[in-house]
C-alpha positions in Angstrom: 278.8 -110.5 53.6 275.8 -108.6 52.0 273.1 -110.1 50.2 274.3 -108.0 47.2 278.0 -109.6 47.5 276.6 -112.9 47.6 274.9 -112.2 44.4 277.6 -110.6 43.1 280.0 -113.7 43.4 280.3 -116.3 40.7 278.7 -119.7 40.9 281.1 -121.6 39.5 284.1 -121.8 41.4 287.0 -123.9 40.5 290.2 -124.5 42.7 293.8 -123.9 41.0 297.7 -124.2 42.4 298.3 -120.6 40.7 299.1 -117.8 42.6 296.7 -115.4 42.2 296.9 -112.1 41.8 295.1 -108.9 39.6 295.5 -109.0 35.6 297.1 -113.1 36.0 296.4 -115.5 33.5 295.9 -118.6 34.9 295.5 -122.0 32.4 293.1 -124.9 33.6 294.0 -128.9 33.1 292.1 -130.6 30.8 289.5 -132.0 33.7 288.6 -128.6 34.1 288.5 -127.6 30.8 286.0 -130.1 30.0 284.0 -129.4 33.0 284.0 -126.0 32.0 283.5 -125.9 28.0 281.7 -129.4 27.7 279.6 -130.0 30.7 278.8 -126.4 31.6 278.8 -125.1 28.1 280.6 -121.8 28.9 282.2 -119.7 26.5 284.9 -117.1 26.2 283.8 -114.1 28.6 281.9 -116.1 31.1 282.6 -115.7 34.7 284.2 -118.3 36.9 285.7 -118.0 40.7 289.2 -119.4 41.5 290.9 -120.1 44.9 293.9 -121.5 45.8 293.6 -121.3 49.9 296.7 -119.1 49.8 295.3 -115.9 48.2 291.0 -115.4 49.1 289.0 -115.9 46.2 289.4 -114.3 42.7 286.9 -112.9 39.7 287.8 -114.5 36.5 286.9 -114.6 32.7 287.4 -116.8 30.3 289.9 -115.4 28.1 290.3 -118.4 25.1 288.8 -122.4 25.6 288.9 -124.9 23.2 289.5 -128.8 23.5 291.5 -129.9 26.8 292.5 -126.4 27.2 291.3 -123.2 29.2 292.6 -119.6 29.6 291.4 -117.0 32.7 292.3 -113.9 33.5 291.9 -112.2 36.8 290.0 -109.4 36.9 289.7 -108.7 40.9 289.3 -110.4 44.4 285.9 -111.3 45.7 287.0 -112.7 49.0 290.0 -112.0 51.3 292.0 -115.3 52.3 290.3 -115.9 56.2 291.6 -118.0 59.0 290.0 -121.7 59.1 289.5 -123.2 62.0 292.6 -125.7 62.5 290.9 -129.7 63.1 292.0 -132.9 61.8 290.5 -135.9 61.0 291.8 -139.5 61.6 289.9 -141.7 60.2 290.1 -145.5 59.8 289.7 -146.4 55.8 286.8 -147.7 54.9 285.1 -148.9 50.9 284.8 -147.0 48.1 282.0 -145.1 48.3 281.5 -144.8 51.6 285.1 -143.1 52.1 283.9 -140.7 49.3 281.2 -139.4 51.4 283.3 -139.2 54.6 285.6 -137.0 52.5 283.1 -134.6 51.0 281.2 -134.4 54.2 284.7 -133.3 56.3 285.2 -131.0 53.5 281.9 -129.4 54.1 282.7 -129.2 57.5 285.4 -127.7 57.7 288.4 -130.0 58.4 291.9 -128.9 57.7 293.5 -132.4 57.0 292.7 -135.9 56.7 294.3 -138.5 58.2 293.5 -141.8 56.8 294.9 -144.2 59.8 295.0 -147.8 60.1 293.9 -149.0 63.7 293.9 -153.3 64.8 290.9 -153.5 62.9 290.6 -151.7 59.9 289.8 -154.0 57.0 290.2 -151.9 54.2 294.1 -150.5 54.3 294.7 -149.3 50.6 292.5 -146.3 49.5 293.3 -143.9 46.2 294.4 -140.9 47.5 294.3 -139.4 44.2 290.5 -139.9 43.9 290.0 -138.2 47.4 292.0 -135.6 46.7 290.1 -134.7 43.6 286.8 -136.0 45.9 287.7 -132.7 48.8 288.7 -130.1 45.9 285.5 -130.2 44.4 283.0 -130.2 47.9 285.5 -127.4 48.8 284.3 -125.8 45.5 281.0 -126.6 46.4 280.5 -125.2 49.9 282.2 -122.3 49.1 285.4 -122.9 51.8 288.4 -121.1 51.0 290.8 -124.1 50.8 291.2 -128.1 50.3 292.0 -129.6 53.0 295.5 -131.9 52.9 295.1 -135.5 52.6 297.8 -137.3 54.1 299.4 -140.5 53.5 297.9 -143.7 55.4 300.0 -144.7 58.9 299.0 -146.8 61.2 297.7 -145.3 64.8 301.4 -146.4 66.5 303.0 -144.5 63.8 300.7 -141.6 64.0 300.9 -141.3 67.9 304.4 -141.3 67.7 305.0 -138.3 65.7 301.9 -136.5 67.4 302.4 -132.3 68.4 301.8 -132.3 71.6 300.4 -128.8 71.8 297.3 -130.5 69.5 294.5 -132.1 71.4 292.9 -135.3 69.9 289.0 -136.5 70.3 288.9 -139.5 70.7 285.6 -141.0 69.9 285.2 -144.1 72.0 282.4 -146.6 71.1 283.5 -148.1 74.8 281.5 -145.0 75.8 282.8 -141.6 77.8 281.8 -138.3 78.7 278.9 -136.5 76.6 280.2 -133.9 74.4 278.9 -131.1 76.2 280.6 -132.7 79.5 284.0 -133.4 77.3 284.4 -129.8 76.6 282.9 -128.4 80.1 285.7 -130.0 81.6 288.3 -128.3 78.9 287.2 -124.4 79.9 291.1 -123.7 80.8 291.6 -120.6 78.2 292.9 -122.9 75.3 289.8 -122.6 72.9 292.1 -121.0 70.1 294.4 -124.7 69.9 294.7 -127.1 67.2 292.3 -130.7 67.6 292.1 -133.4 65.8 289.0 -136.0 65.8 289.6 -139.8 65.7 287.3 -142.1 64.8 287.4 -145.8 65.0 286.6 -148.5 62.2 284.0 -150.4 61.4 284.8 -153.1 64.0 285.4 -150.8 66.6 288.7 -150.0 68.7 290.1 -152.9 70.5 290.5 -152.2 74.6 293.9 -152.3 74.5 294.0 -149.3 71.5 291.0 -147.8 74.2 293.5 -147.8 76.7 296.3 -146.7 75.3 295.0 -143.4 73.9 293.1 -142.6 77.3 296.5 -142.8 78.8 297.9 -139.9 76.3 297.8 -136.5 78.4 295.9 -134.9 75.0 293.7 -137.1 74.5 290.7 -136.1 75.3 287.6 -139.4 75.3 284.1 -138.1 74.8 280.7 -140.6 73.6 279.3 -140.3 70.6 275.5 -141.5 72.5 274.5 -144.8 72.9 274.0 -145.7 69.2 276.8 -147.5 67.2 277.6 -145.3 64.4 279.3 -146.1 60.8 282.4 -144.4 60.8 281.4 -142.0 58.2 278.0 -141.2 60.6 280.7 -140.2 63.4 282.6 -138.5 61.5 279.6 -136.1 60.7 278.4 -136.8 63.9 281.8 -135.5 65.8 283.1 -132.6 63.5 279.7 -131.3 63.3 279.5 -131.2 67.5 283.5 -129.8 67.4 282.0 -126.7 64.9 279.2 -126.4 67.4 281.2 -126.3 70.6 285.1 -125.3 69.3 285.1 -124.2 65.9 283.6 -121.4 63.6 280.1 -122.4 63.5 279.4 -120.4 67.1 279.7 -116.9 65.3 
C-alpha cells in the first residue's frame, strides 16, 4: 500500500456482521452509535471504515444518526479481504484485567482464535466472553487487521486434546524448559511452513509434569523455551506469538 492509500483510508473503523457490498446500507447498534455521534462527535456525511473479515474493508458515510441509532452507506472498497495467517491461542484464564490485555495484544498480533483452556492449575475458570469478544473487535479496529478473531468457549486441556486436528501443530510453551525458538523451528524445516499452529501457554502456576509429559508425548506437539525467565501468562503470550510472526507467520514479508 501507498503512502497516498494510507492517507486516503478512514481513521475510524468499526467492525459489523453485514455483508458488505457497493451502494449497502448498513445500521450500527446502539454501542456504536454512541461511540460514533456522542464520543466522536460525527455527523451525517462523515467518513467511517467497516469490515466484517468476510468482505476486505469498505468506505462509508454517515447517511442519518440520532440517539441509539446509526445509518451508513457504502460508497466503495478500500481494502481487498487478504489471507491471515492461521494460529491459535490456548490460553489458561487468568483476572480481569489482565485477560483483557492478553486479548487485545493476540488481536494485535495476529491470532485467528482464542482458546481460553483450563489446565490442573488454572485458578481463575469463569471469564465473560462477552466482554472479550467486544475486548478483540475493537483492537482488531484498532491495528487495522481485517477480521476478529473467534473466541471459543472454555474446555479443559483433556477436552481440547481430544478433539485436536491433527494436521495442526501446537507450541507448547514449557516453563520445564526446551529447545530455543530458533532451534524449535530449525528442527521443523520439512516443507510445511504454510500449516495451521496453535500456541499454548501455561497458567500462572505453571504446568504440572504430568500435563508436561503428556503433551510432549503428542506427535504435534512441538516443546520450545520461552528463556530462562518465568513469564506471566499474558508476557508469553506476547512473548510466543510475537516469535511465531517472526519465524512462521506474516511478519517475515
Amino acid at each position: 500500500m501507498t503512502q497516498t492509500d494510507n492517507r486516503e483510508r478512514a481513521k475510524i473503523r468499526l467492525h459489523v456482521d453485514d455483508d458488505l457490498t457497493a451502494g449497502a446500507i448498513v445500521g450500527l447498534g446502539a454501542s456504536q452509535s454512541h461511540y460514533l455521534r456522542s464520543v466522536l462527535r460525527l455527523k451525517p456525511g462523515a467518513e467511517v471504515a467497516l469490515f466484517n473479515g468476510r468482505h476486505g474493508e469498505w468506505r462509508a458515510r454517515i447517511d442519518g444518526i440520532g440517539k441509539g441509532w446509526a445509518s451508513l452507506e457504502l460508497s466503495g472498497q478500500s481494502l481487498p479481504q487478504i489471507p491471515e495467517p492461521d494460529v491459535w491461542l490456548l490460553f489458561a484464564p487468568i483476572k480481569r484485567g489482565r485477560v483483557d490485555y492478553l486479548v487485545q495484544k493476540a488481536t494485535e498480533l495476529g491470532v485467528s482464535a482464542l482458546l481460553p483452556t483450563i489446565t490442573r492449575r488454572t485458578v481463575v475458570e469463569r471469564i465473560n466472553l462477552v466482554r472479550l469478544g467486544a475486548t478483540a473487535a475493537e483492537a482488531a479496529e484498532q491495528c487495522r487487521r481485517l477480521s476478529v478473531p473467534e473466541l471459543r468457549p472454555v474446555r479443559t486441556l483433556d477436552k481440547v486434546l481430544e478433539a485436536w486436528p491433527g494436521e495442526r501443530r501446537l507450541l507448547f510453551c514449557d516453563e520445564l524448559g526446551g529447545p530455543s525458538p530458533v532451534e524449535a523451528f530449525a528442527a521443523l524445516e520439512d516443507g510445511r511452513n504454510s500449516e495451521p499452529w496453535a500456541i499454548l501457554i501455561g497458567p500462572e502456576g505453571g504446568f504440572e509434569r504430568v500435563e508436561s509429559e503428556a503433551l510432549r508425548a503428542r506427535p504435534f506437539v512441538v516443546p520450545m523455551s520461552l528463556g530462562p525467565r518465568i513469564l506471566r501468562t499474558e508476557t508469553a503470550a506476547v512473548a510466543a506469538l510475537s516469535l511465531w510472526q517472526a519465524l512462521r507467520g506474516d511478519n517475515r514479508s
